[in-house]
N, CA, C and O atoms as a printed pandas DataFrame, in Angstrom:
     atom_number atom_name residue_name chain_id  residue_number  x_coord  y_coord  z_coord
0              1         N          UNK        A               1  -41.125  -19.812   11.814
1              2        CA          UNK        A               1  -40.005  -19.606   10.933
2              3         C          UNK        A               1  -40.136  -18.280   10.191
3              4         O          UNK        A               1  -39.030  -17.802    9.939
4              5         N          UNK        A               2  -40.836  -17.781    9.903
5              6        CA          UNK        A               2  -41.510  -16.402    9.284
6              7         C          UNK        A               2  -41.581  -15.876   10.137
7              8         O          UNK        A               2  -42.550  -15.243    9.718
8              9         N          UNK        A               3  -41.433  -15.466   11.133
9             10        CA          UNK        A               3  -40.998  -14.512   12.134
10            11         C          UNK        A               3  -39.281  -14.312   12.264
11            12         O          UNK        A               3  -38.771  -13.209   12.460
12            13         N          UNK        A               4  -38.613  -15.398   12.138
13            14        CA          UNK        A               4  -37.570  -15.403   12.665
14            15         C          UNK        A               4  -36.969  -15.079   10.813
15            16         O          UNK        A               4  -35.801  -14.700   10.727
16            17         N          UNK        A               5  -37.613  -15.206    9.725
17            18        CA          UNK        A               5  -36.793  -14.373    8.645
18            19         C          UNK        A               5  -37.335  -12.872    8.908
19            20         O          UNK        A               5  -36.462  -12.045    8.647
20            21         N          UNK        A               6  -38.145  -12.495    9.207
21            22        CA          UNK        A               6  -38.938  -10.791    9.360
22            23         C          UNK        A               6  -38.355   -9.897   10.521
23            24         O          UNK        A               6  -38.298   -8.670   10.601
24            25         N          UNK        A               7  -37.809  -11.187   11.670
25            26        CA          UNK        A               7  -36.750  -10.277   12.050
26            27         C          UNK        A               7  -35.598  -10.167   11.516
27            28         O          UNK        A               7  -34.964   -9.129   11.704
28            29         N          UNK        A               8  -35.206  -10.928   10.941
29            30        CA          UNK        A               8  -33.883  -11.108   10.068
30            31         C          UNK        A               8  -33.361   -9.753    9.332
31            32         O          UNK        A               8  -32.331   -9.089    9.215
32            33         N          UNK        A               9  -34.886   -9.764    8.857
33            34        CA          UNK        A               9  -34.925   -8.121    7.571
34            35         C          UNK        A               9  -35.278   -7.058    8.535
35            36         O          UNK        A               9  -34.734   -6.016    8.171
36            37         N          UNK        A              10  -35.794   -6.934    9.346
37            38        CA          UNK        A              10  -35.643   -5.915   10.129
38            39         C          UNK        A              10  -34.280   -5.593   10.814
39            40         O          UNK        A              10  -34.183   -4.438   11.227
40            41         N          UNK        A              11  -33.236   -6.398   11.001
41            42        CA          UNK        A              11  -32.165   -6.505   11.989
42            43         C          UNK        A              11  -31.384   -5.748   10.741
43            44         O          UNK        A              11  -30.738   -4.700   10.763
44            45         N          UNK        A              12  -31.669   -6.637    9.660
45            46        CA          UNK        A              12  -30.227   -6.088    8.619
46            47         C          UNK        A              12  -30.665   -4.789    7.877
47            48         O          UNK        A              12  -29.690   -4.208    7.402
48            49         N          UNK        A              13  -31.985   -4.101    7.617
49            50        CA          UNK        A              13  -32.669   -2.798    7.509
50            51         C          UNK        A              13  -32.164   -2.047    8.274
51            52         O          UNK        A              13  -31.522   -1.165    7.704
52            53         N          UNK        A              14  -32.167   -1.971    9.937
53            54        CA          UNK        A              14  -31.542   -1.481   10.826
54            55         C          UNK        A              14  -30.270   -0.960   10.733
55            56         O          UNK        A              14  -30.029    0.214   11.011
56            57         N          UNK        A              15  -28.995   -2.171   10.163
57            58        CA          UNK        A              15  -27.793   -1.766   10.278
58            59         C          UNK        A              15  -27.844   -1.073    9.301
59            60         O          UNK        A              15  -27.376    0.037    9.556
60            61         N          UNK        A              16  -28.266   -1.190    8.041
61            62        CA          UNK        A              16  -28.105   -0.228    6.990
62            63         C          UNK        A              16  -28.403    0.749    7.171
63            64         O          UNK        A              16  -27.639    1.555    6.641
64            65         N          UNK        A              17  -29.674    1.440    8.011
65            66        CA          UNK        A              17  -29.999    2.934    8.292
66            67         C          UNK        A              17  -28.562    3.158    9.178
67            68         O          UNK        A              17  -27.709    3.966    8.809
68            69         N          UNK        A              18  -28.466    2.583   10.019
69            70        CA          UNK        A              18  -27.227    3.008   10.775
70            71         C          UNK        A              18  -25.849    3.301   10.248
71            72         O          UNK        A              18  -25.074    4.148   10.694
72            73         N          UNK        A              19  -25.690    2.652    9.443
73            74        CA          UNK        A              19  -24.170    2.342    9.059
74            75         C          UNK        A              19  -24.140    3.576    7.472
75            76         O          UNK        A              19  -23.128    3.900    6.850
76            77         N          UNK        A              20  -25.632    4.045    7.178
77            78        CA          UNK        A              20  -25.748    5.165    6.121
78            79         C          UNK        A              20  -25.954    6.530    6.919
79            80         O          UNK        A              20  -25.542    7.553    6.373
80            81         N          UNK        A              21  -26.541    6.619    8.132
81            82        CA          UNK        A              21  -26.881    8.162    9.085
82            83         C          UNK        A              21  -25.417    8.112    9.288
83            84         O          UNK        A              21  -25.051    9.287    9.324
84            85         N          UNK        A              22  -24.164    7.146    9.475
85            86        CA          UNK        A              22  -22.547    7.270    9.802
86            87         C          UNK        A              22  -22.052    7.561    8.821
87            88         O          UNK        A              22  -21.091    8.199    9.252
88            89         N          UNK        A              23  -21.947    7.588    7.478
89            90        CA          UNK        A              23  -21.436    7.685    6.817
90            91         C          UNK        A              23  -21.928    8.604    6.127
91            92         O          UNK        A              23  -21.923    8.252    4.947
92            93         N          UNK        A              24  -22.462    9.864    6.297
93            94        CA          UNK        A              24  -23.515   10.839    6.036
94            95         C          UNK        A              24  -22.806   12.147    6.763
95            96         O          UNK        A              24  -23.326   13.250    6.595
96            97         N          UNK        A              25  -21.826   12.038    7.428
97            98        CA          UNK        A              25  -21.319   12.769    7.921
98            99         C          UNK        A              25  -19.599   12.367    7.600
99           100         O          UNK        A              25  -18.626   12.979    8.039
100          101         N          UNK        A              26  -19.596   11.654    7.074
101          102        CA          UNK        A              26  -18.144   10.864    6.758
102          103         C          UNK        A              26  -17.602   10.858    5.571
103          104         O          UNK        A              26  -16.614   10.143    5.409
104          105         N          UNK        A              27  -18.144   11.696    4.397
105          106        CA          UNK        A              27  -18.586   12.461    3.042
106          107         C          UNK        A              27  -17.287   12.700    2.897
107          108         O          UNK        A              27  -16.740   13.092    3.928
108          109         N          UNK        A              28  -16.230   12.534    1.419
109          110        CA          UNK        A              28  -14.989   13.248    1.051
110          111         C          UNK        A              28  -15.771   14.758    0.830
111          112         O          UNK        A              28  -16.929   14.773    0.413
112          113         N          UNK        A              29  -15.004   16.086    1.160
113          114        CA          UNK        A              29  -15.536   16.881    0.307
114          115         C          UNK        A              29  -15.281   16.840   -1.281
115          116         O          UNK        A              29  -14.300   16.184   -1.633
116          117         N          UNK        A              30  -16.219   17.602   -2.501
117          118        CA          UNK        A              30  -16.308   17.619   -3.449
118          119         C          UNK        A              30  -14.770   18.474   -3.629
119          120         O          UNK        A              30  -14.347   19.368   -2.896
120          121         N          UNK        A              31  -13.999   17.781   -5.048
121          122        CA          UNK        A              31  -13.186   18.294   -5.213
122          123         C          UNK        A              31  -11.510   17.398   -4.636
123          124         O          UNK        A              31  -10.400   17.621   -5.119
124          125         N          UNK        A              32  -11.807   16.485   -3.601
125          126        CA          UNK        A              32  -10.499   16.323   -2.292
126          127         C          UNK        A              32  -10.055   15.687   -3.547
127          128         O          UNK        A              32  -10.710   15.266   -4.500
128          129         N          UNK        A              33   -8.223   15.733   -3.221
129          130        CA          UNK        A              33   -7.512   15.201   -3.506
130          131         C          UNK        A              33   -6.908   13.847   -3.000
131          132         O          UNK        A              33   -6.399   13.825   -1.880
132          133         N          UNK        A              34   -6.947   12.433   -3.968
133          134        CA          UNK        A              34   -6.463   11.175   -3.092
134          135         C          UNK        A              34   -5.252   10.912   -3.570
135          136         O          UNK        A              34   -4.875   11.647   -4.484
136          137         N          UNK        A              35   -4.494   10.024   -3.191
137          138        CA          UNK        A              35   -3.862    9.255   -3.304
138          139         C          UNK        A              35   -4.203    7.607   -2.914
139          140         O          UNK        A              35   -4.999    7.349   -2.012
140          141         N          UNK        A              36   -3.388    6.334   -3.834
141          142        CA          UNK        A              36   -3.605    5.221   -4.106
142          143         C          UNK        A              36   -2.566    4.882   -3.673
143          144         O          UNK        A              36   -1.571    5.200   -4.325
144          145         N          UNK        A              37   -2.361    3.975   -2.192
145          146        CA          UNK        A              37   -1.010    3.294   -1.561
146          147         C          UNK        A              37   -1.256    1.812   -2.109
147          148         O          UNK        A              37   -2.371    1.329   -2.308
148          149         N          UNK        A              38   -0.053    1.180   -2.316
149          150        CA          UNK        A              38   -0.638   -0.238   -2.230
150          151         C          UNK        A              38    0.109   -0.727   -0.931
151          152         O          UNK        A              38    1.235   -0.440   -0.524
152          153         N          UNK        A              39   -0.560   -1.297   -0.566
153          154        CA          UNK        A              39   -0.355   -2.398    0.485
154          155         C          UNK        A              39    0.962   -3.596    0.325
155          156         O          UNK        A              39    1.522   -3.754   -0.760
156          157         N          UNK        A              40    1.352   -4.399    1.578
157          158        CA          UNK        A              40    2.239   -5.444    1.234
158          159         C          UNK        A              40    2.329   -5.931    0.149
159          160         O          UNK        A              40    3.307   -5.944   -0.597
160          161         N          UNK        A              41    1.390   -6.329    0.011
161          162        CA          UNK        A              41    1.127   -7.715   -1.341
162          163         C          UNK        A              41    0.460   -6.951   -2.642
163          164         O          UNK        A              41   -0.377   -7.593   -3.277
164          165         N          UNK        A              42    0.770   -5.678   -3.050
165          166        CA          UNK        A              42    0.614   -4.521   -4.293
166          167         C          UNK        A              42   -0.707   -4.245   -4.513
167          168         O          UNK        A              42   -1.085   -3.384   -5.307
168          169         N          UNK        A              43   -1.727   -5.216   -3.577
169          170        CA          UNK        A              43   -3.111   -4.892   -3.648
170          171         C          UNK        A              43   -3.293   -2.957   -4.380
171          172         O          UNK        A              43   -2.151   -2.500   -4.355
172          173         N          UNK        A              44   -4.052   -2.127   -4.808
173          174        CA          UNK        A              44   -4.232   -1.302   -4.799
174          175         C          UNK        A              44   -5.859   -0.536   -3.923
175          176         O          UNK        A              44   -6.949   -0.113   -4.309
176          177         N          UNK        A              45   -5.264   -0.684   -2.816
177          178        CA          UNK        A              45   -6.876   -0.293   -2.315
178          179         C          UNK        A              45   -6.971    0.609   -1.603
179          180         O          UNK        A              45   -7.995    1.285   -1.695
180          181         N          UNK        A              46   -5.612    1.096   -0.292
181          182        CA          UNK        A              46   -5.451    1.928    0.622
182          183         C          UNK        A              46   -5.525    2.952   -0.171
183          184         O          UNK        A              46   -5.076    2.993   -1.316
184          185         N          UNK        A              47   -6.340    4.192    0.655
185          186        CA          UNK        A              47   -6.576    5.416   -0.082
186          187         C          UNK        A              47   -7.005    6.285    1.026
187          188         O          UNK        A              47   -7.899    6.255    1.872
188          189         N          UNK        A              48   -5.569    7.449    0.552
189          190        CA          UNK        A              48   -6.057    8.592    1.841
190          191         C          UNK        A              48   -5.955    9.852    1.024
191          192         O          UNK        A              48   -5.509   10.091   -0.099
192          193         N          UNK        A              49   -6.504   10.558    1.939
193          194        CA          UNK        A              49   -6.742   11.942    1.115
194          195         C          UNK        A              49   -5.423   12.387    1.328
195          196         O          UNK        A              49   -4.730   11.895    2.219
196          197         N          UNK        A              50   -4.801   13.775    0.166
197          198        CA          UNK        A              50   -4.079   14.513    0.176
198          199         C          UNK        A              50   -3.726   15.467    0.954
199          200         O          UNK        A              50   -4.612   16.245    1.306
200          201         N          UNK        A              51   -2.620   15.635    1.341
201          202        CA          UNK        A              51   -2.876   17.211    2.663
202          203         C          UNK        A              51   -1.947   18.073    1.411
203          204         O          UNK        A              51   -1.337   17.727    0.400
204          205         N          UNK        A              52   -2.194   19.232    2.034
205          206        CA          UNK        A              52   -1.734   20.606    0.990
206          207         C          UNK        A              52   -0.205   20.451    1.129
207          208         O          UNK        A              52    0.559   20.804    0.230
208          209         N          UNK        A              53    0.156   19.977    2.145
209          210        CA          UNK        A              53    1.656   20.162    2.944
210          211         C          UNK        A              53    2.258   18.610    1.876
211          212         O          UNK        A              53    3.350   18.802    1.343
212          213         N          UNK        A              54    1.788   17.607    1.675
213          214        CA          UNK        A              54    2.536   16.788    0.834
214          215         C          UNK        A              54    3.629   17.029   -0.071
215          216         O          UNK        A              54    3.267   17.880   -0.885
216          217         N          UNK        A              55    4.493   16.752   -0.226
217          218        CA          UNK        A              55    5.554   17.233   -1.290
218          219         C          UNK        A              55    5.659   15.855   -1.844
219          220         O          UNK        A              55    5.631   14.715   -1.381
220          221         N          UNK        A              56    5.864   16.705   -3.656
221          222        CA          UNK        A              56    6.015   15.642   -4.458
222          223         C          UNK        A              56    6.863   14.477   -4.293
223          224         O          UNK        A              56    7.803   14.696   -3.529
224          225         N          UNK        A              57    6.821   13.354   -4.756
225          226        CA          UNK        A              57    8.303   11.989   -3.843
226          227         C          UNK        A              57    8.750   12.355   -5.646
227          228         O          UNK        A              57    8.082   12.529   -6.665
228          229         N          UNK        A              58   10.102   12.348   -5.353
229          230        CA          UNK        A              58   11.078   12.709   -7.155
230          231         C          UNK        A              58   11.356   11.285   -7.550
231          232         O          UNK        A              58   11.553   10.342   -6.783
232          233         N          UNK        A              59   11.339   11.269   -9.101
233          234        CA          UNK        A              59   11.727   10.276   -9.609
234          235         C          UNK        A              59   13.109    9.245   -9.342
235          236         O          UNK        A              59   14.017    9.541  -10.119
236          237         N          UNK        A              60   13.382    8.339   -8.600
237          238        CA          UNK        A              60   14.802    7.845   -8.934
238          239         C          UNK        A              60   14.882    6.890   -9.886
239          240         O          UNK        A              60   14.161    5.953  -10.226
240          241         N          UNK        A              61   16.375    7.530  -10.398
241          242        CA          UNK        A              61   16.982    6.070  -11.270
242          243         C          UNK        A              61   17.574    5.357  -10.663
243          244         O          UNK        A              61   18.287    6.047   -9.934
244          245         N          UNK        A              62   17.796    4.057  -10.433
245          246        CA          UNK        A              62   18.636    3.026   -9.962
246          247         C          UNK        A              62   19.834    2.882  -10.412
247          248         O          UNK        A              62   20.020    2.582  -11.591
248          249         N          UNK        A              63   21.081    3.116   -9.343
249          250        CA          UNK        A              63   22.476    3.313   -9.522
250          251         C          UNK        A              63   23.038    2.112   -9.487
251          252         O          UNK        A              63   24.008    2.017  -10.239
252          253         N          UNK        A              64   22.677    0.832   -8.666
253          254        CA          UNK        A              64   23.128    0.162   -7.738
254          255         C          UNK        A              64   22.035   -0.878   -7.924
255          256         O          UNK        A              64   20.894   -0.811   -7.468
256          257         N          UNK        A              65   22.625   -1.975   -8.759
257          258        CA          UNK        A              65   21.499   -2.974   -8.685
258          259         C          UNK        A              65   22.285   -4.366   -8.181
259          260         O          UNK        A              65   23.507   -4.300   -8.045
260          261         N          UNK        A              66   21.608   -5.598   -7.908
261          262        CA          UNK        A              66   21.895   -6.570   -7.031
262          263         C          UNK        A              66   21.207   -7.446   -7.826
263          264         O          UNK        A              66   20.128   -7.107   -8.312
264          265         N          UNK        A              67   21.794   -8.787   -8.074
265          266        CA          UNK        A              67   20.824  -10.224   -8.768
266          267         C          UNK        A              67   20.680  -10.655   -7.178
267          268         O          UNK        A              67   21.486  -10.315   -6.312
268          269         N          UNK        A              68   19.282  -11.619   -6.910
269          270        CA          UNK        A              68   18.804  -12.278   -5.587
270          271         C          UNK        A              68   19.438  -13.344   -5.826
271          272         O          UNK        A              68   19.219  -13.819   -6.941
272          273         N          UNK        A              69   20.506  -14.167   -4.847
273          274        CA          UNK        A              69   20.882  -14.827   -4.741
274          275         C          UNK        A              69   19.922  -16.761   -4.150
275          276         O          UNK        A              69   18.848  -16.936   -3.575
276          277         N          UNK        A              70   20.517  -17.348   -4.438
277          278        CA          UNK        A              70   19.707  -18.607   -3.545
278          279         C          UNK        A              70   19.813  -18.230   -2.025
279          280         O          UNK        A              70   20.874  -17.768   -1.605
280          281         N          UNK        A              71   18.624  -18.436   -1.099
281          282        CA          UNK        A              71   18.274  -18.001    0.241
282          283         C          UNK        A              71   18.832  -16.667    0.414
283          284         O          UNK        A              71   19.672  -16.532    1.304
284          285         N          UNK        A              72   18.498  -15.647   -0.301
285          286        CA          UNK        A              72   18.157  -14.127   -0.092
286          287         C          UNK        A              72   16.722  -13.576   -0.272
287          288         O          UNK        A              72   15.922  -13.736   -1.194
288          289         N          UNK        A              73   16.614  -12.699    1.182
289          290        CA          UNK        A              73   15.523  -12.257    1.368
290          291         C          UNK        A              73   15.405  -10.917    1.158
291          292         O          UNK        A              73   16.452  -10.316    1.401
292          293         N          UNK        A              74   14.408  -10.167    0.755
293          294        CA          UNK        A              74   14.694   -8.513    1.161
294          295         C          UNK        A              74   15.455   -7.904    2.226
295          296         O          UNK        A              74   16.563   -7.412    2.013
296          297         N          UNK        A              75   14.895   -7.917    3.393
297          298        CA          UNK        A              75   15.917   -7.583    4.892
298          299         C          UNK        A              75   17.399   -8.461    4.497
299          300         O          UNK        A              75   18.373   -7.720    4.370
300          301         N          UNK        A              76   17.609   -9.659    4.332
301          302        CA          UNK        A              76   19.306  -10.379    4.033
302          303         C          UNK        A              76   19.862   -9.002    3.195
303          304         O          UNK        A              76   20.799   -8.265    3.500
304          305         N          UNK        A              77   18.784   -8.913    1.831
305          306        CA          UNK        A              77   19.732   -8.117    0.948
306          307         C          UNK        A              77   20.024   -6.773    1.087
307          308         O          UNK        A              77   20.708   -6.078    0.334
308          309         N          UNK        A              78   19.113   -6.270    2.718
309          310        CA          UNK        A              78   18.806   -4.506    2.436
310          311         C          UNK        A              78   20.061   -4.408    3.583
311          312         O          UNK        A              78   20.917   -3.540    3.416
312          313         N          UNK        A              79   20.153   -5.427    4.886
313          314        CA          UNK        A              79   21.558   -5.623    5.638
314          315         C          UNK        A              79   22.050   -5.746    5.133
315          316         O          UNK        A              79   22.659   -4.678    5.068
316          317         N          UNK        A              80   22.688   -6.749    4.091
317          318        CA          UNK        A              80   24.025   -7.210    3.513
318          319         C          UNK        A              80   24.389   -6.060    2.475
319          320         O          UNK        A              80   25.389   -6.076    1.757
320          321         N          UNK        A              81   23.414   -5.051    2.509
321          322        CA          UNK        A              81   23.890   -3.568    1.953
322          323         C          UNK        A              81   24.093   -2.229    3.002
323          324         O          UNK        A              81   24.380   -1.048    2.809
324          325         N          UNK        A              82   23.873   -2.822    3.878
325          326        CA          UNK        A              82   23.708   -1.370    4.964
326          327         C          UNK        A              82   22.742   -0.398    4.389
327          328         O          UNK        A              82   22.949    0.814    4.333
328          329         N          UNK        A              83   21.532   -1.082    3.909
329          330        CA          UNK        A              83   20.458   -0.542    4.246
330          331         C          UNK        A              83   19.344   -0.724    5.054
331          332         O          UNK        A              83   18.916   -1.847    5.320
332          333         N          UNK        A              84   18.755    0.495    5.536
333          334        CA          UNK        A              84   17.224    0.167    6.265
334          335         C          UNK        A              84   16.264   -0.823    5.208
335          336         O          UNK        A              84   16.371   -1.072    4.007
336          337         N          UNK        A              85   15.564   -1.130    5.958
337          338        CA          UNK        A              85   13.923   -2.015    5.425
338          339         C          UNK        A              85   13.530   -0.917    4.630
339          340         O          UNK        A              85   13.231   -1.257    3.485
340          341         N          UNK        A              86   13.425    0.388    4.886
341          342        CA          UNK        A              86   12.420    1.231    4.571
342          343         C          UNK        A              86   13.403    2.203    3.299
343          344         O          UNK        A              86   12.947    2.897    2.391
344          345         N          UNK        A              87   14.482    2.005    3.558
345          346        CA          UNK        A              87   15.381    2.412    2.190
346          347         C          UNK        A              87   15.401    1.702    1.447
347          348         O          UNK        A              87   15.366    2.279    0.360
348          349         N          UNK        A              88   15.462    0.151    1.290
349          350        CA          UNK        A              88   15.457   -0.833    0.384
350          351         C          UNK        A              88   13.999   -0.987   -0.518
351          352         O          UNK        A              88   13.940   -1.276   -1.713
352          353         N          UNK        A              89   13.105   -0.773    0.192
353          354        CA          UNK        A              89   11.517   -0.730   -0.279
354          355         C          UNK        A              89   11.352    0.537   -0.774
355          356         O          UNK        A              89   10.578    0.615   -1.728
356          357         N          UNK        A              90   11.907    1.645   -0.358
357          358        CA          UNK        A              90   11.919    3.112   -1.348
358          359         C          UNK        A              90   12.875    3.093   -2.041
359          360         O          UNK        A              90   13.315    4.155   -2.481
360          361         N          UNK        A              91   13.603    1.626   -2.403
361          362        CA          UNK        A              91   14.472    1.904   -4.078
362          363         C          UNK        A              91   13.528    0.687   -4.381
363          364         O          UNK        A              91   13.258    0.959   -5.550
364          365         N          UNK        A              92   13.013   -0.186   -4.179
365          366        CA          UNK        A              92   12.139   -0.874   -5.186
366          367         C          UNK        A              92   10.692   -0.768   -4.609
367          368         O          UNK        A              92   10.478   -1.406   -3.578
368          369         N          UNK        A              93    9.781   -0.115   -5.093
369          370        CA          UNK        A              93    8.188    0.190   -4.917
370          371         C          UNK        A              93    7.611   -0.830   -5.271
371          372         O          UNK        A              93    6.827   -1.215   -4.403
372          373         N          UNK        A              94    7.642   -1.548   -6.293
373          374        CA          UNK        A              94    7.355   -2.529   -6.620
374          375         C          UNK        A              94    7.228   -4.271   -6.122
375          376         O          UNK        A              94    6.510   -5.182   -6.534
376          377         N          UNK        A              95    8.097   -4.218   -5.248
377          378        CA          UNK        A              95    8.607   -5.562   -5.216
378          379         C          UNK        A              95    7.654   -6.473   -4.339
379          380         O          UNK        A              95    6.630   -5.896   -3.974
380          381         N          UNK        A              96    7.748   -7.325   -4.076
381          382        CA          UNK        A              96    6.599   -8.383   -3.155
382          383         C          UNK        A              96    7.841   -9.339   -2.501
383          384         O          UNK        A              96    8.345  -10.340   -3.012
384          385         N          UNK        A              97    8.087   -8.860   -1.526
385          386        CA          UNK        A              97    9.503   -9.242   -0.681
386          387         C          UNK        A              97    8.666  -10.626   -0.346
387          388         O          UNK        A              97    9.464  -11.459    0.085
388          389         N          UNK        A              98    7.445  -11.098   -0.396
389          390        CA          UNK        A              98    7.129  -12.499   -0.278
390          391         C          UNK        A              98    7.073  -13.309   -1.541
391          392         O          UNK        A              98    6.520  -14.408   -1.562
392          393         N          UNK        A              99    7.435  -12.967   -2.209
393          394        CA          UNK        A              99    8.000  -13.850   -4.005
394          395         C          UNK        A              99    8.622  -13.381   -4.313
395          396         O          UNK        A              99    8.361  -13.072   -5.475
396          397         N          UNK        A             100    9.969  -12.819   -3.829
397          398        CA          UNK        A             100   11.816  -12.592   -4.292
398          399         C          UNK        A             100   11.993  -13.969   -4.914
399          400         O          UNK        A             100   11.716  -15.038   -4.370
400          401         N          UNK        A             101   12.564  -13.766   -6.297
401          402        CA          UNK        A             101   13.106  -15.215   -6.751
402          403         C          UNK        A             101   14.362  -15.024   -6.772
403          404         O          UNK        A             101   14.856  -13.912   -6.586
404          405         N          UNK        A             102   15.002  -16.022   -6.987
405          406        CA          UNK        A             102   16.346  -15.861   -7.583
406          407         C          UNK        A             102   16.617  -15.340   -9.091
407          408         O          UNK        A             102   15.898  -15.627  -10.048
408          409         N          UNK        A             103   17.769  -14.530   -9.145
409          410        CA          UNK        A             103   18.161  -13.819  -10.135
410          411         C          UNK        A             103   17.420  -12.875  -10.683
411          412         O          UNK        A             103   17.621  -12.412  -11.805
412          413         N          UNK        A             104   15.939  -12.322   -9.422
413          414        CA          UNK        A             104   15.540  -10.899   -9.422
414          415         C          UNK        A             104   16.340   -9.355   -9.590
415          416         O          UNK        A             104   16.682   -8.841   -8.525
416          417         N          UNK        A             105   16.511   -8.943  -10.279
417          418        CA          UNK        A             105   17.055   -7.824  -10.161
418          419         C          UNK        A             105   16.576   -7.027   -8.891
419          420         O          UNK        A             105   15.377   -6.936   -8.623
420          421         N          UNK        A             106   17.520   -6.476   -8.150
421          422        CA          UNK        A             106   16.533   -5.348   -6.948
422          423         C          UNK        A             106   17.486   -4.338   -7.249
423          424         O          UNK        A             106   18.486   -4.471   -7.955
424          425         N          UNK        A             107   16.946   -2.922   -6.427
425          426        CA          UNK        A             107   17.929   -1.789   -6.675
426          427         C          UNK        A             107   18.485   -1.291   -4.950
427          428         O          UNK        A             107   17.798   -1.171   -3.935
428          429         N          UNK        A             108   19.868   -1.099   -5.133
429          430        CA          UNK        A             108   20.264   -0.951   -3.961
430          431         C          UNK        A             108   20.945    0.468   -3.827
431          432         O          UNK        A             108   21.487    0.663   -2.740
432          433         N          UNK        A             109   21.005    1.474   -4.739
433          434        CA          UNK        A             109   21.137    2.846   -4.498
434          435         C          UNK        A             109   20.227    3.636   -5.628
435          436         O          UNK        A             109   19.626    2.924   -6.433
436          437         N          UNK        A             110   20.100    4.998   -5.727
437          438        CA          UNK        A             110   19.091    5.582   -6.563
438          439         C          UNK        A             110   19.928    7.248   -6.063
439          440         O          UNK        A             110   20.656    7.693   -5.176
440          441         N          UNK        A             111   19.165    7.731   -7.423
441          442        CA          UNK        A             111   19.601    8.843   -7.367
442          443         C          UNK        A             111   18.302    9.809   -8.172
443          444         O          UNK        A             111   17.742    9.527   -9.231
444          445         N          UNK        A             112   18.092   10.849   -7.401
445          446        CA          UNK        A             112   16.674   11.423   -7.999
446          447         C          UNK        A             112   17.505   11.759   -9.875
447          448         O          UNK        A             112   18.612   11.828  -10.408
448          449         N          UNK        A             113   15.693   11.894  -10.291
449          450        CA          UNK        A             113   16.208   11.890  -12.030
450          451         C          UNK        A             113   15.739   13.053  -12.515
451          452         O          UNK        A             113   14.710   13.663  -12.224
452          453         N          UNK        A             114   16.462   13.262  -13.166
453          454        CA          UNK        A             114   16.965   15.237  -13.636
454          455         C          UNK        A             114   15.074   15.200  -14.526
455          456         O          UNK        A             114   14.640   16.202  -15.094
């Protein structure tokens, strides 16, 4: 049984030299610029570096707002506006299209803000 924990610690010693000589070359440089995406569910964890070429995203105000009706979904409400998925989610950043309640406010037009 003491053999079979001593390889144990040798096996998981191993991956750690390995998985640190990989990531030793996988270094942000000093200085990089990130950005913080959140994910579906607003987690905050996705994180990629900045490219020089990025342009700022402008503030919008919401022109065009909508109460969530009983059995309305994000996609129901971003069609039943003639909008894309991906226009409806870039007027609300926020939202968790998997807990839309009823009588949520959402925003269904925007206009950048002076």
């Amino acid at each position: 049984m003491a053999k079979h924990a001593a390889a144990a610690l040798l096996i998981a010693s191993l991956l750690v030299a390995v998985a640190l000589a990989g990531a030793a070359d996988a270094r942000r440089p000093l200085r990089a610029k990130i950005t913080v995406n959140r994910n579906a569910i607003g987690a905050r964890h996705v994180v990629k570096p900045l490219k020089e070429t990025d342009a700022a995203v402008p503030s919008l105000t919401c022109s065009k707002v909508h109460g969530v009706q009983e059995g309305e979904t994000c996609f129901s409400v971003a069609q039943g506006s003639g909008l894309t998925q991906d226009d409806f989610l870039g007027f609300n950043p926020n939202i968790n299209c998997a807990k839309v309640f009823i009588g949520q406010w959402v925003c269904l037009a925007a206009t950048p803000s002076a």
